[in-house]
C-alpha positions in Angstrom: 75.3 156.5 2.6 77.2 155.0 4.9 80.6 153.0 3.3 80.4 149.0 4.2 83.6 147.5 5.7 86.0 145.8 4.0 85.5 141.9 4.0 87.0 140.3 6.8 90.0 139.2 4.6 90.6 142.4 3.3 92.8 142.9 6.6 94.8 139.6 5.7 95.8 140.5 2.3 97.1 144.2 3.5 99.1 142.5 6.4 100.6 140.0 3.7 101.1 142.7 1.8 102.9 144.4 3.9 105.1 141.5 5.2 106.2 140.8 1.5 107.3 144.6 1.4 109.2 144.0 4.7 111.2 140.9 3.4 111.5 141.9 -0.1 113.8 145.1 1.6 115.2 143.1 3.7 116.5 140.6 0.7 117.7 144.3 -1.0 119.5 145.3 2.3 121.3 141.6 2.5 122.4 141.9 -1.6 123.5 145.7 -0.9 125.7 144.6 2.0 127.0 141.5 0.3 129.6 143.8 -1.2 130.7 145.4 2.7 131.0 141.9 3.7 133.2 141.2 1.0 135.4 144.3 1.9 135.6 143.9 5.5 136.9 140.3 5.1 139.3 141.3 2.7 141.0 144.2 4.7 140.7 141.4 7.7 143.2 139.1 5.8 145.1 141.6 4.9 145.8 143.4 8.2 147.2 139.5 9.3 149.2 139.8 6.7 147.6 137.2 4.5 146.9 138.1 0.5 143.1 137.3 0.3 142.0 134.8 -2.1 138.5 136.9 -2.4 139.4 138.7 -6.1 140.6 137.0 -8.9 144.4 138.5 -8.6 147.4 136.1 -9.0 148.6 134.5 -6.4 152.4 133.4 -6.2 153.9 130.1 -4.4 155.1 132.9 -1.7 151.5 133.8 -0.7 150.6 132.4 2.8 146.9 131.2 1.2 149.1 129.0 -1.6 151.7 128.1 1.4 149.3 127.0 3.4 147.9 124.6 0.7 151.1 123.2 0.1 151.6 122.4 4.0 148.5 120.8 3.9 148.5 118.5 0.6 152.4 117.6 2.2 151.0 116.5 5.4 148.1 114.6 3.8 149.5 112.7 0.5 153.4 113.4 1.6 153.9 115.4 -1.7 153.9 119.5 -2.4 151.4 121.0 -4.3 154.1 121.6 -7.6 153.5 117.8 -7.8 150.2 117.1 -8.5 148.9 117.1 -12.1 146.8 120.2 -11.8 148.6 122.5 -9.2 146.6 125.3 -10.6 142.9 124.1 -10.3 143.7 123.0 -6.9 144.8 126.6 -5.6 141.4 128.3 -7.8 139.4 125.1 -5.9 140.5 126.6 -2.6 139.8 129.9 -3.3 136.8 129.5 -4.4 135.8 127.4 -1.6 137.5 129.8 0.7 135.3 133.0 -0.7 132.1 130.6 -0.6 132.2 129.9 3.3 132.5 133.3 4.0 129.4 133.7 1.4 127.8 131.0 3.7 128.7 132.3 6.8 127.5 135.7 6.1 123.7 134.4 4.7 123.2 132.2 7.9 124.0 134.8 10.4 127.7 134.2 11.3 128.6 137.6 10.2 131.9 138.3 8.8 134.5 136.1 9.9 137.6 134.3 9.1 136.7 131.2 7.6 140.6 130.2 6.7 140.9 127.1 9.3 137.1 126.2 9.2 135.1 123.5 8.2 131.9 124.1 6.0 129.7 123.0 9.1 131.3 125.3 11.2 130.5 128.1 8.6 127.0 127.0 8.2 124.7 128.1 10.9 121.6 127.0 9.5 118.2 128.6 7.1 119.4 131.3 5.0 116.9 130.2 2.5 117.4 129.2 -1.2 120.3 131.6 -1.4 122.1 129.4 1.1 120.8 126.1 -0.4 123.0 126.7 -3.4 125.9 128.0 -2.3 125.4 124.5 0.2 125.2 122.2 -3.2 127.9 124.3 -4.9 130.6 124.1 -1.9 129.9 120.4 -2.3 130.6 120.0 -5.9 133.4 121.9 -5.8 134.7 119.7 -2.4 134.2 116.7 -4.4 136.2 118.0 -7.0 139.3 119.1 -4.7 139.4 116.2 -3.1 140.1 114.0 -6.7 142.2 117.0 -7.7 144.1 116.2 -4.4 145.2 112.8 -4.9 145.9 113.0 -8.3 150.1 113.2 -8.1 152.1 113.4 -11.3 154.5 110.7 -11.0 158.2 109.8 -11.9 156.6 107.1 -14.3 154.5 109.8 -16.2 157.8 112.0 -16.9 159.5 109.2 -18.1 156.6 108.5 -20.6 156.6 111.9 -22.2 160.3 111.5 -22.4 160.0 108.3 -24.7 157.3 110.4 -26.5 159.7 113.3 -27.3 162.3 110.5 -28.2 159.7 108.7 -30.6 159.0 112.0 -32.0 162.0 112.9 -32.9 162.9 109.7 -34.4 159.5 109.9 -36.5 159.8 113.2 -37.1 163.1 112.7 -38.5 161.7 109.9 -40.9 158.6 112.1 -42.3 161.3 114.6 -43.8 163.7 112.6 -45.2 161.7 108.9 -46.8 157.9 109.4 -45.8 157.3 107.1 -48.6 159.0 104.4 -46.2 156.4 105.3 -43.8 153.4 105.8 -45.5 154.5 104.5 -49.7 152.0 101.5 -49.2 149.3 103.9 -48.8 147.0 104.4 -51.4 145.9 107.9 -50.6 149.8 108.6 -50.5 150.1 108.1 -53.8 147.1 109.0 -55.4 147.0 112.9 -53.2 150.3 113.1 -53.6 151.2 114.1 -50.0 155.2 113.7 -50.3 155.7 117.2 -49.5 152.5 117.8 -47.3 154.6 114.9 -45.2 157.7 116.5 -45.2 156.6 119.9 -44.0 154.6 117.8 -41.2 157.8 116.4 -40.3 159.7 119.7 -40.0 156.7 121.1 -37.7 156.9 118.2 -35.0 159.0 119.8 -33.3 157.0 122.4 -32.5 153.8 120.1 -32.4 155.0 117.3 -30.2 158.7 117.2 -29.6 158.8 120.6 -27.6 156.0 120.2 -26.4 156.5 116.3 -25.0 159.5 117.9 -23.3 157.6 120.6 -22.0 155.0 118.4 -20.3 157.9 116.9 -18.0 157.6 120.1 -15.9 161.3 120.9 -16.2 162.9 123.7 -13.9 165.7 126.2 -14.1 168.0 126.0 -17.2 166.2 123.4 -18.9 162.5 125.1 -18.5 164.1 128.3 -19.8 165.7 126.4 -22.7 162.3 124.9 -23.7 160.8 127.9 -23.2 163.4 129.4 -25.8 163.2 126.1 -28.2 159.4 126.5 -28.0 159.4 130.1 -29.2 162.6 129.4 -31.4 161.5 126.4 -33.7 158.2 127.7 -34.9 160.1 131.4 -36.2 162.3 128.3 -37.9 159.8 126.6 -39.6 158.2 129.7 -41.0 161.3 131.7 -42.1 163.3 129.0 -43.4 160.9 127.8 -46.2 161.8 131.3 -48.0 165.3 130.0 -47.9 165.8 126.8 -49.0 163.2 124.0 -50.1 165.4 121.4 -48.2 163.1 120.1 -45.7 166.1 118.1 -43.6 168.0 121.4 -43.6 164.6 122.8 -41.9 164.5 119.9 -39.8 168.4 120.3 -38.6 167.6 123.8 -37.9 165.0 123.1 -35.7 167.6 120.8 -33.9 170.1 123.5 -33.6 167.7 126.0 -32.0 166.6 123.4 -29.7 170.6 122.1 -29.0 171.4 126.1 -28.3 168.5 126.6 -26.4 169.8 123.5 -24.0 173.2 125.0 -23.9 171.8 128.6 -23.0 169.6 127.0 -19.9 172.2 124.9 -18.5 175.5 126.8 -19.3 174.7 131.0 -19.0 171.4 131.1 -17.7 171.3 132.3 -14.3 167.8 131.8 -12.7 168.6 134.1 -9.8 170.0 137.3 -11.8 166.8 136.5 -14.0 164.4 137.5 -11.3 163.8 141.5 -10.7 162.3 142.6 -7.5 159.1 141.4 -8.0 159.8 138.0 -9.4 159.0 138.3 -13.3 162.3 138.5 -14.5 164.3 140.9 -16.8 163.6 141.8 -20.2 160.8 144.0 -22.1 157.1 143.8 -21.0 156.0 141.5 -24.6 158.9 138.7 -23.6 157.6 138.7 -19.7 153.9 138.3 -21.2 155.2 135.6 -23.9 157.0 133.6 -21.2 154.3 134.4 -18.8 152.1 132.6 -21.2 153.8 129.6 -21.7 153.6 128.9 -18.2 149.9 128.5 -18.1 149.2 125.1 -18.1 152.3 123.9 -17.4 151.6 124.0 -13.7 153.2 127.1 -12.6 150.1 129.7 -13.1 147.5 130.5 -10.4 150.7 130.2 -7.6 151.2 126.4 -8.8 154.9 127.4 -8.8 157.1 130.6 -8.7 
């Protein structure tokens, strides 16, 4: 018998098919290039002698991407980029915005280019679909975000408070070793849980728990950031050792002032910041120290090319 033809929508379906096939490799080819494009914008930067933000490597204060950041933030709020109160968040900010332009500029048919000195408009040339709607809403979260980051400056008045705080501290801390009962003796709970010596330890351990740490958030430089940095590794080995020695929580205390007093007198007297750094700008001294050092500057605005 003779076959019947397809219904006339048979026809409809195979050419949607067949256009879903068509897109649905082309979406595969776009992902599979996503990773060229990344490449070929990279080497770009690099062969202009610029260290691209695209990975997730450090980057130092001498890199032209942080540079150029600082040149900016100076010319628009007449401060560097050390001075604001997140220096780091504001350099990963950039970078990220930096490696989502060229994301956006790729999707809507601008290709691989240099999106260093361009605006967001003038990386978007239009469509690109749902992919290009969110990196659209997440460039704009995260230029919302720089912008606060931006204008938030750590002032003079702000060092000064952490200075009382370390001052306070120390006088407090001072007090909790030798009378806590004057402190806390009309306490019930004092009394009754017997903390006396629960105190005292407490008072021993604020150095390491506020003191240093008050000090620390000043954003010191030269001697006195590498005496801190010595104080802050110093009192807690203090703290913990000394118990084994002698009961005498004041004698703890004093030690912990001694290590802190030594530590000043290293930084500002020997220590020479510019026979510290090697060749590469990490300093001298066995890979654990550079790491432990390396640590503490995390967060204390010198991570993430906040400061050298």
């Amino acid at each position: 018998s003779e076959k019947e033809p397809a219904p006339f929508f048979a026809n409809e379906i195979e050419e949607n098919e067949s256009t879903a096939d068509e897109s649905s490799a082309t979406a595969t080819l776009e992902r599979e290039r996503k990773p060229e494009f990344m490449e070929e914008a990279n080497d770009a930067l690099t062969a202009v002698g610029w260290s691209s933000p695209l990975d997730d490597d450090e980057l130092t204060s001498d890199d032209p991407f942080v540079r150029r950041i600082d040149e900016q933030i100076q010319a628009d709020f007449g401060v560097g980029l050390e001075e604001l109160l997140n220096p780091a968040k504001v350099v990963n900010l950039e970078r990220d915005l930096f490696n989502l332009r060229s994301e956006l500029a790729y999707v809507t048919g601008k290709g691989s280019i240099d999106v260093t000195d361009m605006t967001t408009e003038d990386c978007d040339g239009g469509g690109g679909g749902e992919e290009a709607d969110a990196i659209r809403k997440s460039i704009d979260k995260k230029e919302k975000s720089l912008l606060t980051e931006r204008r938030a400056v750590f002032r003079g008045w702000l060092k000064q408070v952490f200075l009382v705080q370390a001052a306070l501290s120390l006088v407090l801390s001072w007090v909790m070793v030798s009378n806590p009962a004057s402190l806390f003796g009309g306490f019930d709970w004092y009394q009754t849980n017997n903390l006396d010596i629960s105190i005292r330890v407490l008072g021993f351990w604020w150095w390491w728990l506020f003191i240093i740490p008050s000090l620390r958030s000043r954003r010191p430089k030269g001697g006195e950031k590498k005496a801190l940095d010595i104080a802050f590794i110093g009192t807690p080995l203090i703290s913990l050792v000394a118990p084994a020695l002698t009961k005498d929580t004041e004698a703890i205390w004093a030690a912990n002032l001694a290590i802190t007093v030594a530590a000043y007198a290293y930084g500002f007297l020997i220590y020479n910041e510019d026979e510290e750094d090697d060749a590469d700008g990490e300093g001298s001294g066995p890979d654990w120290l550079k790491f432990i050092y390396k640590s503490l500057d995390f967060g204390a605005g010198r991570e993430r090319g906040a400061r050298k």
